[in-house]
DODO-797949 format. One line per field, with one value per atom (N, C-alpha, C, CB): atom name; residue in three letters; x negated, y negated, z negated. Coordinates in nm, 2 decimals. Glycine has a CB too. Example, Ala and Ser with C-alpha at 12.3 -4.5 7.8 and 13.67 -1.06 7.14 Angstrom:
BEGIN
atome = N/CA/C/CB/N/CA/C/CB
residu = ALA/ALA/ALA/ALA/SER/SER/SER/SER
u = -1.32/-1.23/-1.32/-1.13/-1.28/-1.37/-1.29/-1.41
v = 0.57/0.45/0.33/0.45/0.22/0.11/0.00/0.06
w = -0.78/-0.78/-0.78/-0.90/-0.71/-0.71/-0.79/-0.57
***
This chain:
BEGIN
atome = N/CA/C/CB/N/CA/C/CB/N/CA/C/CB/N/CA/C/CB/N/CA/C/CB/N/CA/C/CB/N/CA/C/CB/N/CA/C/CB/N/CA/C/CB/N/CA/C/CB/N/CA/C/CB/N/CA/C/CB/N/CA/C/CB/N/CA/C/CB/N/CA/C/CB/N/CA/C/CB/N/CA/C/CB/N/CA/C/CB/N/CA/C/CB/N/CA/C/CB/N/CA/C/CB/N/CA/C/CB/N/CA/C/CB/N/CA/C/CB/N/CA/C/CB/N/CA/C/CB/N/CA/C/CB/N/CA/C/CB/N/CA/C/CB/N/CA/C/CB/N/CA/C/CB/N/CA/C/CB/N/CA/C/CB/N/CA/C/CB/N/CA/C/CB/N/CA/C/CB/N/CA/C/CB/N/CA/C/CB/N/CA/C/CB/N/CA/C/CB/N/CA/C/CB/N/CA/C/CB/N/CA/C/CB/N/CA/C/CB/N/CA/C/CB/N/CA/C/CB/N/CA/C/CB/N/CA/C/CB/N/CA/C/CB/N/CA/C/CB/N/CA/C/CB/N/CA/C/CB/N/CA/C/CB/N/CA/C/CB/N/CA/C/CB/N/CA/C/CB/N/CA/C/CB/N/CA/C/CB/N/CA/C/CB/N/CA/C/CB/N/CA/C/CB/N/CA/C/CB/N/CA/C/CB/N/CA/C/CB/N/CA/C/CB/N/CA/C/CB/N/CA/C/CB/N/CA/C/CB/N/CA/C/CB/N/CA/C/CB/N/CA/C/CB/N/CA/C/CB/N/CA/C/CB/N/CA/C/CB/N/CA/C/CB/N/CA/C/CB/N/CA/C/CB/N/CA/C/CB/N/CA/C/CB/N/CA/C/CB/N/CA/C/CB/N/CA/C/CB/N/CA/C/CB/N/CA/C/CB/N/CA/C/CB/N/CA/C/CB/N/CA/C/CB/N/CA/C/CB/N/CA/C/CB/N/CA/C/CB/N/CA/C/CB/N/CA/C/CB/N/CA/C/CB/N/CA/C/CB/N/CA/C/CB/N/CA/C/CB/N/CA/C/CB/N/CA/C/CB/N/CA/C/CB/N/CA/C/CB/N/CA/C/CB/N/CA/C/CB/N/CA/C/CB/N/CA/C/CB/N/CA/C/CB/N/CA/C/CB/N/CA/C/CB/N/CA/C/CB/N/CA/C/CB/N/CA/C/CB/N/CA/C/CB/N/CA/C/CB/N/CA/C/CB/N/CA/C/CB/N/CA/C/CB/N/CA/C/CB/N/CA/C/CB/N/CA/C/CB/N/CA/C/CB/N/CA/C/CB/N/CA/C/CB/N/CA/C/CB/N/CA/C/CB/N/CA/C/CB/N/CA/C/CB/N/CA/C/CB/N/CA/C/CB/N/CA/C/CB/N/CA/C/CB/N/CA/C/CB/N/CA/C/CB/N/CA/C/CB/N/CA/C/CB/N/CA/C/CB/N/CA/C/CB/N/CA/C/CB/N/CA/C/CB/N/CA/C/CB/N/CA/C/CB/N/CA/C/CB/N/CA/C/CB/N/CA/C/CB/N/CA/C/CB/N/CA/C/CB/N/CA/C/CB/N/CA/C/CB/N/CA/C/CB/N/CA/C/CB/N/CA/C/CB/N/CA/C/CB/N/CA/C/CB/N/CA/C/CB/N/CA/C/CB/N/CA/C/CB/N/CA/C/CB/N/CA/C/CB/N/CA/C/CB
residu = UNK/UNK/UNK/UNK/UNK/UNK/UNK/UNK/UNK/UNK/UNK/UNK/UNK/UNK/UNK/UNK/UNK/UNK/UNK/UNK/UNK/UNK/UNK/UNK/UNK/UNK/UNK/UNK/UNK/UNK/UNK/UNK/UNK/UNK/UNK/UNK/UNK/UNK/UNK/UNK/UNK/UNK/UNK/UNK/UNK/UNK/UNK/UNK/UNK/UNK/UNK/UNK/UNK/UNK/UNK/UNK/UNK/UNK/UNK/UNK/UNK/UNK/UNK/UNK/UNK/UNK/UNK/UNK/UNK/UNK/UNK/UNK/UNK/UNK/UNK/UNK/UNK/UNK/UNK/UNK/UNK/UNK/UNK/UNK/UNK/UNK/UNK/UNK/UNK/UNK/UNK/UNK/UNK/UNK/UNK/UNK/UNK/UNK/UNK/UNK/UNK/UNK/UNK/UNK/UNK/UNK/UNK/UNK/UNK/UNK/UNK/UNK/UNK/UNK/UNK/UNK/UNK/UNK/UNK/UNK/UNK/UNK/UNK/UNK/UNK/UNK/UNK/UNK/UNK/UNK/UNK/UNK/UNK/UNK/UNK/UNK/UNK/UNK/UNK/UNK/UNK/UNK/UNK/UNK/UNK/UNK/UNK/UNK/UNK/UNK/UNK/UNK/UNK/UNK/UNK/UNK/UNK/UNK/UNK/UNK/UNK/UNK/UNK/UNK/UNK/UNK/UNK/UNK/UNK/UNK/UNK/UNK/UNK/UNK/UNK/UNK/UNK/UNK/UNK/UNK/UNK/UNK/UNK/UNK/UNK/UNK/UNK/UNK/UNK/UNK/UNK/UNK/UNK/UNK/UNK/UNK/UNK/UNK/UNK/UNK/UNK/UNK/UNK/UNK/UNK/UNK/UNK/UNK/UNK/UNK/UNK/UNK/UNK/UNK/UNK/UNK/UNK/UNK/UNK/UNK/UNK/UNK/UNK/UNK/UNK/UNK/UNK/UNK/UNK/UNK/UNK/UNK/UNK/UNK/UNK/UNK/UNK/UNK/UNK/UNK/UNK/UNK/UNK/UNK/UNK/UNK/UNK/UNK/UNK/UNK/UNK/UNK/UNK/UNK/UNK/UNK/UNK/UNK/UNK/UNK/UNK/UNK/UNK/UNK/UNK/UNK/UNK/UNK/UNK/UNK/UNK/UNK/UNK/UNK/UNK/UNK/UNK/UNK/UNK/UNK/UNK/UNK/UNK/UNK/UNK/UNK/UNK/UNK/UNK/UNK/UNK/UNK/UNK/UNK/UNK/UNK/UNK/UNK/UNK/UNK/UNK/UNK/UNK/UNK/UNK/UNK/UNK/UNK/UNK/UNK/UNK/UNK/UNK/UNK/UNK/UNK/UNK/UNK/UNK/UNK/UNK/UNK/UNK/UNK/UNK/UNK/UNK/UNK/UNK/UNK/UNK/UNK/UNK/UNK/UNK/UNK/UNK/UNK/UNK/UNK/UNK/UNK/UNK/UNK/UNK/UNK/UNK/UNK/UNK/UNK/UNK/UNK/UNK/UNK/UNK/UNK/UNK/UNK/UNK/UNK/UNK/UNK/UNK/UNK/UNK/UNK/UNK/UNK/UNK/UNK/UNK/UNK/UNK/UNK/UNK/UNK/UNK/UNK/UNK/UNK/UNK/UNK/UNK/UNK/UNK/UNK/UNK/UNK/UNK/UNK/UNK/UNK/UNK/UNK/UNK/UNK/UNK/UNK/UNK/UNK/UNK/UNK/UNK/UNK/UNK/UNK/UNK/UNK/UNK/UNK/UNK/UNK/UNK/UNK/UNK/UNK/UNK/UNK/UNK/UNK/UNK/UNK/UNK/UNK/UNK/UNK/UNK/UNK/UNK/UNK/UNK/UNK/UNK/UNK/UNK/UNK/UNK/UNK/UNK/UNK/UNK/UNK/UNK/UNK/UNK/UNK/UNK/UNK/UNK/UNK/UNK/UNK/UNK/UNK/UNK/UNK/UNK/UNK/UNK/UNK/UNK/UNK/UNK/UNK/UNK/UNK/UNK/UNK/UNK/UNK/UNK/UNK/UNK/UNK/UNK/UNK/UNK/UNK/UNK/UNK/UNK/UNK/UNK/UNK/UNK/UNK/UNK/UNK/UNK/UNK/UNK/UNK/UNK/UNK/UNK/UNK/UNK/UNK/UNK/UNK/UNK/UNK/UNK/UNK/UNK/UNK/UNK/UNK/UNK/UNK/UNK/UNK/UNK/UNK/UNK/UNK/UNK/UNK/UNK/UNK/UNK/UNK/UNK/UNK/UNK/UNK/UNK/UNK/UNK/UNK/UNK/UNK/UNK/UNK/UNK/UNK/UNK/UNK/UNK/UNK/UNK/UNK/UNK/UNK/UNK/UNK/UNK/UNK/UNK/UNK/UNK/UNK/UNK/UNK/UNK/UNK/UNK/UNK/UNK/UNK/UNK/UNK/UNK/UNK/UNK/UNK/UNK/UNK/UNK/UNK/UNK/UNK/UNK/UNK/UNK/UNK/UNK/UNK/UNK/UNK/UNK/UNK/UNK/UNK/UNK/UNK/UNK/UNK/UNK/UNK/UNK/UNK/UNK/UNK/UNK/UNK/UNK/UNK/UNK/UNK/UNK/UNK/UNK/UNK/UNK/UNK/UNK/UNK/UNK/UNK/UNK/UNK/UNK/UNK/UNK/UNK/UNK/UNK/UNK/UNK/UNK/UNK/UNK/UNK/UNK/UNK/UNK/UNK
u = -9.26/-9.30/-9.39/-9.18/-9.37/-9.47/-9.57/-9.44/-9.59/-9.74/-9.82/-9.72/-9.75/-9.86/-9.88/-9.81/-9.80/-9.83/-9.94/-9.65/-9.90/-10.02/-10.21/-9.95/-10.19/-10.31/-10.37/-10.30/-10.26/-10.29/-10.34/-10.14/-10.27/-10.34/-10.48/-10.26/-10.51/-10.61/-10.68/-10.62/-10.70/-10.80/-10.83/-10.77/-10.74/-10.76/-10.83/-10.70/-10.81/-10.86/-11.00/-10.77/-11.04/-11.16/-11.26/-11.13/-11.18/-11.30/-11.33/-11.27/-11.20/-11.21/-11.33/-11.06/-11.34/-11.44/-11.57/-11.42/-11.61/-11.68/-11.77/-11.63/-11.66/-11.71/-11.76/-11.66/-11.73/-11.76/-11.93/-11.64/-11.92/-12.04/-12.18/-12.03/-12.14/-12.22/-12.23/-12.18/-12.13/-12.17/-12.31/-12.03/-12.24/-12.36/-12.48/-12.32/-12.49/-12.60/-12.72/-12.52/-12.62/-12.67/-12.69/-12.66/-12.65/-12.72/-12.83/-12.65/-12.85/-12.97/-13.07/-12.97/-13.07/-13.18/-13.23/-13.12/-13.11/-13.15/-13.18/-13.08/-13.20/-13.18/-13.26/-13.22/-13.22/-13.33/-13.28/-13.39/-13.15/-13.13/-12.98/-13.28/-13.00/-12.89/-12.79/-13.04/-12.93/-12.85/-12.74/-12.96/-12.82/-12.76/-12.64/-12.86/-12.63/-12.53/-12.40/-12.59/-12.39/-12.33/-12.27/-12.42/-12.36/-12.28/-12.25/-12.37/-12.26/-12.21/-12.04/-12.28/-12.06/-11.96/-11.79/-12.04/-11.85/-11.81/-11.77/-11.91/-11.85/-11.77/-11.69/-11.85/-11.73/-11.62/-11.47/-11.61/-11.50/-11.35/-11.27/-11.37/-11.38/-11.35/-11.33/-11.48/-11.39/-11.33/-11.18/-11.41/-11.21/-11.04/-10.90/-11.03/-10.97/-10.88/-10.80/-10.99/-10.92/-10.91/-10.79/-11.09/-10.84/-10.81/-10.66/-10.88/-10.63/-10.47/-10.45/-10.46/-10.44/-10.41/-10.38/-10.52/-10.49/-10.44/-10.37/-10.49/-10.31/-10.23/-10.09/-10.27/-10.04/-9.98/-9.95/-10.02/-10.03/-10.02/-9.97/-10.16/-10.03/-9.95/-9.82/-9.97/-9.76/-9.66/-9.60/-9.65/-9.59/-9.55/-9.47/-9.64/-9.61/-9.61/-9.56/-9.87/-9.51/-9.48/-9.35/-9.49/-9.28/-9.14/-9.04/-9.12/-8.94/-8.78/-8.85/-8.70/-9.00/-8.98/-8.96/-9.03/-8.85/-8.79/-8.85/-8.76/-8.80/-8.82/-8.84/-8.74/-8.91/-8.81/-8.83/-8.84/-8.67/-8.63/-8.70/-8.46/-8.71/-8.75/-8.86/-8.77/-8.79/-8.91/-9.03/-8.87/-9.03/-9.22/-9.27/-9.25/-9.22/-9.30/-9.29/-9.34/-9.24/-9.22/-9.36/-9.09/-9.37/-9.51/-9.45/-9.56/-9.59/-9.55/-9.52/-9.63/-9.39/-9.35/-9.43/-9.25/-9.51/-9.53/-9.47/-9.57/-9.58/-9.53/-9.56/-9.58/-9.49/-9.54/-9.64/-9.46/-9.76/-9.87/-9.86/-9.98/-9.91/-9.92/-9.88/-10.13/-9.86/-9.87/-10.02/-9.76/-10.16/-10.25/-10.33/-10.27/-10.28/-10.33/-10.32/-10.22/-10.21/-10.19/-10.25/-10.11/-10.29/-10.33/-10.48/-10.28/-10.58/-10.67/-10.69/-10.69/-10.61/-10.63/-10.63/-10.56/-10.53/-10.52/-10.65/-10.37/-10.72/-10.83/-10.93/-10.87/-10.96/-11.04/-10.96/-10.99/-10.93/-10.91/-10.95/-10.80/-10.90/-10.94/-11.10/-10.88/-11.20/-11.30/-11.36/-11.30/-11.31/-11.35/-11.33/-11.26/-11.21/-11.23/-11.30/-11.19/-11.31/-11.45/-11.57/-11.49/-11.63/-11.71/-11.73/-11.71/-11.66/-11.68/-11.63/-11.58/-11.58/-11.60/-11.78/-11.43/-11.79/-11.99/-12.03/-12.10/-12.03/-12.13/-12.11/-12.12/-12.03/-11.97/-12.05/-11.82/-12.02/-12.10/-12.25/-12.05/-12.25/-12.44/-12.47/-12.56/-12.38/-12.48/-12.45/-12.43/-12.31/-12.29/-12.46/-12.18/-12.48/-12.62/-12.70/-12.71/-12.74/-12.87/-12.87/-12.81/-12.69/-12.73/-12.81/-12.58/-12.73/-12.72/-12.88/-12.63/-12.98/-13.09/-13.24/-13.09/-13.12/-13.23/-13.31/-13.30/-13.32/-13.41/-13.32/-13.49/-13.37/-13.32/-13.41/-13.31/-13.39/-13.51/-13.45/-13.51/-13.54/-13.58/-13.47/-13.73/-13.46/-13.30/-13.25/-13.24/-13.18/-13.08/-13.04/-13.10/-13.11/-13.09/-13.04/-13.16/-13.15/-13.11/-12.95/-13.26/-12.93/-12.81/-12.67/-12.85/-12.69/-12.61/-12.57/-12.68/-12.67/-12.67/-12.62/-12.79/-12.64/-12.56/-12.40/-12.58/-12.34/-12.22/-12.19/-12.21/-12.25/-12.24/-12.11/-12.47/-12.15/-12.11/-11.90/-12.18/-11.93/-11.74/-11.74/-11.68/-11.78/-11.72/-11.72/-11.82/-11.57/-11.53/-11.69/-11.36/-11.66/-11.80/-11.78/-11.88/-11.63/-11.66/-11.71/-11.52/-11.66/-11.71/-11.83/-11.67/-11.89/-12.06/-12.13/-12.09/-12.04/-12.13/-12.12/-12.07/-12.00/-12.00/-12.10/-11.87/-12.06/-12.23/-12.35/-12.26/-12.35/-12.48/-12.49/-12.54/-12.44/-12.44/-12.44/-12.34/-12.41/-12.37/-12.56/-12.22/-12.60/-12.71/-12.80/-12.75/-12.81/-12.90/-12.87/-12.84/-12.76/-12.73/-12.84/-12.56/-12.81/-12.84/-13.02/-12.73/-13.06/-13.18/-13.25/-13.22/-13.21/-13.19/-13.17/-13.10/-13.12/-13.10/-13.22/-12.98/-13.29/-13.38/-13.29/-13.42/-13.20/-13.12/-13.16/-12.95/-13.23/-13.27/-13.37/-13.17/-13.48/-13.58/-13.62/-13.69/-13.67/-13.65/-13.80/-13.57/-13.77/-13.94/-13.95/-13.92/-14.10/-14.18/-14.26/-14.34/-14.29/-14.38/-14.54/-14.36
v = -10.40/-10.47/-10.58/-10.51/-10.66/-10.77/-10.73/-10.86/-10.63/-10.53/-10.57/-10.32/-10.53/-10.53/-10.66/-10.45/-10.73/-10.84/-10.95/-10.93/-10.91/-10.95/-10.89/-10.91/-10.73/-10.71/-10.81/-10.58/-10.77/-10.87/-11.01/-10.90/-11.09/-11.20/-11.18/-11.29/-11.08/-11.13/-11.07/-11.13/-11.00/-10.94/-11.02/-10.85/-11.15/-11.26/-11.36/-11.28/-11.38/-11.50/-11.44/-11.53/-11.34/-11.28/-11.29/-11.13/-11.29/-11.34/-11.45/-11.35/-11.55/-11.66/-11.73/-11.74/-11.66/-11.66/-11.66/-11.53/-11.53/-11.50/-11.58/-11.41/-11.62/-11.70/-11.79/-11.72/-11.87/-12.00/-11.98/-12.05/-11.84/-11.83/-11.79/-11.80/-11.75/-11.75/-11.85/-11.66/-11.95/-12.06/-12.16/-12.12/-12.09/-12.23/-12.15/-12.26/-11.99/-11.90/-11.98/-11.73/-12.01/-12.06/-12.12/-12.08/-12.25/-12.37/-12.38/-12.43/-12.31/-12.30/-12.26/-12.23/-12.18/-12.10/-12.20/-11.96/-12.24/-12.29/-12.47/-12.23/-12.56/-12.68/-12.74/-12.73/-12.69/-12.76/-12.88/-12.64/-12.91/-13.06/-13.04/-13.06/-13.08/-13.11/-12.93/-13.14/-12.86/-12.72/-12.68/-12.60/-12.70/-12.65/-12.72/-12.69/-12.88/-12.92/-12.89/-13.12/-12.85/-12.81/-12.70/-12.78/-12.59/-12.45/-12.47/-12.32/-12.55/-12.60/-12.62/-12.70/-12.77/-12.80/-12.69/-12.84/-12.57/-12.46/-12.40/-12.38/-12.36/-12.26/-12.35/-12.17/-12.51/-12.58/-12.50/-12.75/-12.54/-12.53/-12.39/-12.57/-12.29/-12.14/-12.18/-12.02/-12.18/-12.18/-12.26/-12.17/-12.37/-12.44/-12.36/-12.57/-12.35/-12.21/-12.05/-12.14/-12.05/-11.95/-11.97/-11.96/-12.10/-12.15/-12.16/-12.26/-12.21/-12.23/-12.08/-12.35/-12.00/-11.84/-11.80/-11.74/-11.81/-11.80/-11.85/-11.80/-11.97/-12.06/-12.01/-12.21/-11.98/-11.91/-11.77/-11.91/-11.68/-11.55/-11.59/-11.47/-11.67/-11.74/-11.73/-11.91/-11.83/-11.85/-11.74/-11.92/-11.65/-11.52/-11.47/-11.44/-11.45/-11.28/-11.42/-11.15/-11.55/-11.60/-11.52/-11.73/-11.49/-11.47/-11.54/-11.44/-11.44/-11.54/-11.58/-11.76/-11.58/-11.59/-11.55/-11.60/-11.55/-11.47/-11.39/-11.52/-11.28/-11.17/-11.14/-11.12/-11.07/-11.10/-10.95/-11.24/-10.86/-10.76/-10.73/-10.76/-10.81/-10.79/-10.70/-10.88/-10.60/-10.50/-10.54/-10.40/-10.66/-10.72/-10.67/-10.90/-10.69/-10.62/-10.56/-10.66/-10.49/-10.32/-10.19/-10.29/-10.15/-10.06/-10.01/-9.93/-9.98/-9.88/-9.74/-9.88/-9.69/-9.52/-9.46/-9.45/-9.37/-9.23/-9.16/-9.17/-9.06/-9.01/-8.85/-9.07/-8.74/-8.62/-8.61/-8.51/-8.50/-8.46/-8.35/-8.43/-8.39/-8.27/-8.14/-8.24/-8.06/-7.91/-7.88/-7.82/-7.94/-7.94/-7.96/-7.98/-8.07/-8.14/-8.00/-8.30/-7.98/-7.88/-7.73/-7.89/-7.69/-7.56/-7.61/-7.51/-7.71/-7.73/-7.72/-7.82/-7.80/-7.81/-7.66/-7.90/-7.58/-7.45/-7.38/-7.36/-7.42/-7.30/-7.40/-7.27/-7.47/-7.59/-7.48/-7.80/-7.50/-7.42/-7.27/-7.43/-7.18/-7.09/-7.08/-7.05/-7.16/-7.17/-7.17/-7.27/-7.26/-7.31/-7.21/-7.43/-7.10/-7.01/-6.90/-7.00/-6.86/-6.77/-6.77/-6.79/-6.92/-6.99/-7.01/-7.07/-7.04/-7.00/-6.82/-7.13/-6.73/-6.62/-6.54/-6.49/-6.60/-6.56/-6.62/-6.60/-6.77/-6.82/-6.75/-7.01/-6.72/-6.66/-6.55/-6.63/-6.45/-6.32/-6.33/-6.24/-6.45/-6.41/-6.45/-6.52/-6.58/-6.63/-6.51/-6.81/-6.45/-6.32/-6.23/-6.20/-6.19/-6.07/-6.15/-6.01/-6.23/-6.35/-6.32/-6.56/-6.38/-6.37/-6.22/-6.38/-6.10/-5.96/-5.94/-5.88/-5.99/-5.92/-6.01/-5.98/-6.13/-6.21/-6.29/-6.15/-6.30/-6.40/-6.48/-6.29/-6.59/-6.71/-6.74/-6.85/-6.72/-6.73/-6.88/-6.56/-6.87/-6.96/-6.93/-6.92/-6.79/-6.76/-6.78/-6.64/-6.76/-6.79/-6.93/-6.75/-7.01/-7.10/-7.20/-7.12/-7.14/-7.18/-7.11/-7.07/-7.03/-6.95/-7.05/-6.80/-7.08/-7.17/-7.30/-7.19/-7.36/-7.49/-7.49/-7.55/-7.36/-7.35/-7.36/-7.29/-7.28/-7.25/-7.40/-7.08/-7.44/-7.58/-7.68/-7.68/-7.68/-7.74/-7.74/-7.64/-7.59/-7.52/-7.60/-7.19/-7.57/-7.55/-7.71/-7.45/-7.72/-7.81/-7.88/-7.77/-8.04/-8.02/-7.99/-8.16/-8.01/-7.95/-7.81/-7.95/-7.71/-7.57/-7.58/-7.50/-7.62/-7.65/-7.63/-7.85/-7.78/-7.83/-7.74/-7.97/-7.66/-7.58/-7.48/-7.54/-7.45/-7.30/-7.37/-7.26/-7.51/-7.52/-7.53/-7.63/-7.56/-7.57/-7.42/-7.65/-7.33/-7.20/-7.17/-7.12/-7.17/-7.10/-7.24/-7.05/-7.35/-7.44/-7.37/-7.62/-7.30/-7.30/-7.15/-7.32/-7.07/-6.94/-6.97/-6.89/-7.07/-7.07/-7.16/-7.13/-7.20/-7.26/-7.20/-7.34/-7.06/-6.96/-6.86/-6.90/-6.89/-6.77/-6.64/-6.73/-6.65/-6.51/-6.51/-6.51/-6.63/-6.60/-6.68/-6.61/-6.64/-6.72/-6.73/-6.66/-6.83/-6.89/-6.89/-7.08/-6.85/-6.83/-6.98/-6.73/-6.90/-7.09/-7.07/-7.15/-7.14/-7.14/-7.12/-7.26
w = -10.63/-10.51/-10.54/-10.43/-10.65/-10.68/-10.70/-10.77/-10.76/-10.79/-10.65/-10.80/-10.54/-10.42/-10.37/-10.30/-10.41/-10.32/-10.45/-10.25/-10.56/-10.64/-10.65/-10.77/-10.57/-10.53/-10.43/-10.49/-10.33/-10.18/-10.20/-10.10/-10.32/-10.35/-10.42/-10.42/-10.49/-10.55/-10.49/-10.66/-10.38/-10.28/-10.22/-10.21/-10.12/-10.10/-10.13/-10.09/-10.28/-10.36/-10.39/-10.51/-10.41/-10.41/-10.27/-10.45/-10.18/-10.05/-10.08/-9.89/-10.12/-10.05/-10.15/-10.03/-10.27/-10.41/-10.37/-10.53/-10.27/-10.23/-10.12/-10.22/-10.06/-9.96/-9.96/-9.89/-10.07/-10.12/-10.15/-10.27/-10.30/-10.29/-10.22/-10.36/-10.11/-9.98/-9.90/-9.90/-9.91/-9.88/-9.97/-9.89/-10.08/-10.20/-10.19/-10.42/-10.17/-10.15/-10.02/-10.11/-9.92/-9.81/-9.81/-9.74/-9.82/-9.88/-9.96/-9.95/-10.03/-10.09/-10.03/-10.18/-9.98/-9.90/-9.78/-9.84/-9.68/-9.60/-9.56/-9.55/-9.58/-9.57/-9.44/-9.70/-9.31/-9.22/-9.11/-9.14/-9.15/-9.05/-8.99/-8.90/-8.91/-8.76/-8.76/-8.54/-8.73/-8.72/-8.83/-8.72/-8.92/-9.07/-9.07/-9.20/-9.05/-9.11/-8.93/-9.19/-8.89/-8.76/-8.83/-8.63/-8.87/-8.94/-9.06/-8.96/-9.17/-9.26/-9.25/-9.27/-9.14/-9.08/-9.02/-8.98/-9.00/-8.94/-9.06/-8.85/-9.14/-9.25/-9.30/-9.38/-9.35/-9.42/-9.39/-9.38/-9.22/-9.15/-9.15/-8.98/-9.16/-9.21/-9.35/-9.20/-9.47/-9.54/-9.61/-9.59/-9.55/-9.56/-9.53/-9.46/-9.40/-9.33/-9.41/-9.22/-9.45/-9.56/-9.75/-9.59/-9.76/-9.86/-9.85/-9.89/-9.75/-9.68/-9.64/-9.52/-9.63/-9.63/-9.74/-9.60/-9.87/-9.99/-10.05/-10.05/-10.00/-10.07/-10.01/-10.04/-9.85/-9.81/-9.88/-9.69/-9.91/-10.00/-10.12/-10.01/-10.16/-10.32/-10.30/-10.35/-10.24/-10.22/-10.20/-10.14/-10.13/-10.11/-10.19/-10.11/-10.25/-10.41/-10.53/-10.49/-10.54/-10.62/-10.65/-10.60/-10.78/-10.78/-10.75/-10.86/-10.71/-10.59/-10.45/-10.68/-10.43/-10.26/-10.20/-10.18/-10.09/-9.98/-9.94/-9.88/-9.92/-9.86/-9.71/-9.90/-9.59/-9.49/-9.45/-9.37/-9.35/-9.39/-9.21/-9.46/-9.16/-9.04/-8.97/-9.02/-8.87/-8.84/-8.79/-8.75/-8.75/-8.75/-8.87/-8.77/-8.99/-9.10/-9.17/-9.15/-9.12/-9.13/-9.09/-9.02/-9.14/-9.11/-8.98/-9.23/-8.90/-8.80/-8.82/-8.71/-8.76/-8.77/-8.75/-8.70/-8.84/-8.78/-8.73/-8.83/-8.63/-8.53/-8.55/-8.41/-8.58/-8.63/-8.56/-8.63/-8.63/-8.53/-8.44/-8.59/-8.34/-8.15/-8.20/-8.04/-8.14/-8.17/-8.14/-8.09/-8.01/-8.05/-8.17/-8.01/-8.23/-8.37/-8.44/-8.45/-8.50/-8.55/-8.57/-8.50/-8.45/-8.40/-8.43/-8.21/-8.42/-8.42/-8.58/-8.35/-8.66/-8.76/-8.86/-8.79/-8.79/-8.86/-8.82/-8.83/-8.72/-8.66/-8.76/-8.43/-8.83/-8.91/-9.03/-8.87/-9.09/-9.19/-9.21/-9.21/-9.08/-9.07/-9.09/-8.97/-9.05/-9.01/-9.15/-8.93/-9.22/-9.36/-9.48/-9.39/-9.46/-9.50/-9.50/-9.49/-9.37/-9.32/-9.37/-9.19/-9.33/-9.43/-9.57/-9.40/-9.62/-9.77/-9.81/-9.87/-9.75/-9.85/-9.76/-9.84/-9.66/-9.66/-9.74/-9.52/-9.75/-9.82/-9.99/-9.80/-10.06/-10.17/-10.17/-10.16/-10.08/-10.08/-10.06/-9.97/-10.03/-9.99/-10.13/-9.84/-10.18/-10.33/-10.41/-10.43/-10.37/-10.48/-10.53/-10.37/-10.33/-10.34/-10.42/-10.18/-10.36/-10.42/-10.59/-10.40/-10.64/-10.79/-10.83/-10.88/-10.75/-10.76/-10.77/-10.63/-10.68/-10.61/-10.75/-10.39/-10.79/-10.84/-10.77/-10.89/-10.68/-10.55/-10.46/-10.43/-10.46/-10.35/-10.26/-10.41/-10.13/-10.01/-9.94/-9.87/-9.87/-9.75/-9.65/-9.68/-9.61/-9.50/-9.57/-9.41/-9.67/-9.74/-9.75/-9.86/-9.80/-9.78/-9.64/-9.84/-9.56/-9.38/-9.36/-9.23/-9.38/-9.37/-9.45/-9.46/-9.57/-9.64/-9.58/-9.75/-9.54/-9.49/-9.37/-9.49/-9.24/-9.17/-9.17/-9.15/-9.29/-9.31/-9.40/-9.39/-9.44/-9.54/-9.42/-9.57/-9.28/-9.17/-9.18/-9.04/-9.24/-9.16/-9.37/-9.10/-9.44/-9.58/-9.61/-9.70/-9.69/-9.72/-9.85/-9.77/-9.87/-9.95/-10.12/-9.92/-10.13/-10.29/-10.32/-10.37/-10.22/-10.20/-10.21/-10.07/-10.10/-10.07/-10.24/-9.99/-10.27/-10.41/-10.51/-10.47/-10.55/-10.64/-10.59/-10.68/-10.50/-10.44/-10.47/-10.23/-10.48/-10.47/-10.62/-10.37/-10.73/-10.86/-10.90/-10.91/-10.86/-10.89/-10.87/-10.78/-10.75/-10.74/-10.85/-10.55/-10.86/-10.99/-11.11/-11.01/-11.17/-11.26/-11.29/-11.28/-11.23/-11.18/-11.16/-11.02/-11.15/-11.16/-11.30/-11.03/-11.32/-11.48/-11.60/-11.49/-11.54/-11.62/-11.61/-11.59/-11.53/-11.53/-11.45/-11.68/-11.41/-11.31/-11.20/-11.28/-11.12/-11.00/-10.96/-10.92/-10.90/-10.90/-10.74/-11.01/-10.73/-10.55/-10.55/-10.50/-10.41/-10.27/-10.25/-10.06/-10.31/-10.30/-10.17/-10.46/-10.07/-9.96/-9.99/-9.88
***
């Protein structure tokens, strides 16, 4: 459990790192009077603000600080998903399958015929939509590879 709350701080301490140096970034750049020192003024108070957060988070994730068991902070329950959710997601899969055994078969002929066209490719990129994108990407490495090889050679306009 200290693991996380040691990320948490140093995710914190990293804005607050950050901020500072967008502060000195800004300062630099800008130097024009009354305005400047008004928004100056303003991040100080942001970043003090800030600084006191991190110091609060410190405290925290320090070891032996109290714990507190209380369902304020407690994640919120999930809630199983709809039986819509569900039904949609299976017709999303279904979809994705469909889609990749065409797209499969067409790069199949393609390898088969030796030629990579222009529909083919309009055709791919259509189905590119339903197919998940590691699918996509391997089809699309399959037909690079397949042309790198000299097995298939593509319609130039």
């Amino acid at each position: 459990m200290h693991g996380g709350r040691g990320i948490v701080t140093g995710f914190v301490a990293g804005l607050a790192v950050m901020g500072g140096a967008v502060l000195l970034l800004r300062d630099d750049v800008t130097d024009t009077g009354a305005a400047d020192s008004g928004r100056a003024a303003r991040m100080e108070g942001q970043l003090q603000r800030l600084e006191e957060a991190v110091g609060r988070l410190s405290a925290l994730a320090a070891p032996g600080a109290p714990v507190s068991n209380s369902t304020a902070d407690a994640p919120p329950a999930v809630s199983p998903p709809s039986p819509a959710v569900l039904a949609e997601e299976a017709e999303r899969k279904r979809a994705e399958a469909r889609a990749s055994v065409a797209a499969n078969t067409m790069v199949d002929q393609a390898l088969q015929a030796g030629q990579w066209t222009r529909a083919q490719q309009r055709e791919l990129d259509l189905l590119a939509a339903d197919l998940g994108g590691d699918e996509h990407g391997r089809l699309l490495a399959r037909i690079s590879a397949a042309i790198n090889r000299d097995e298939l050679q593509i319609e130039l306009p």
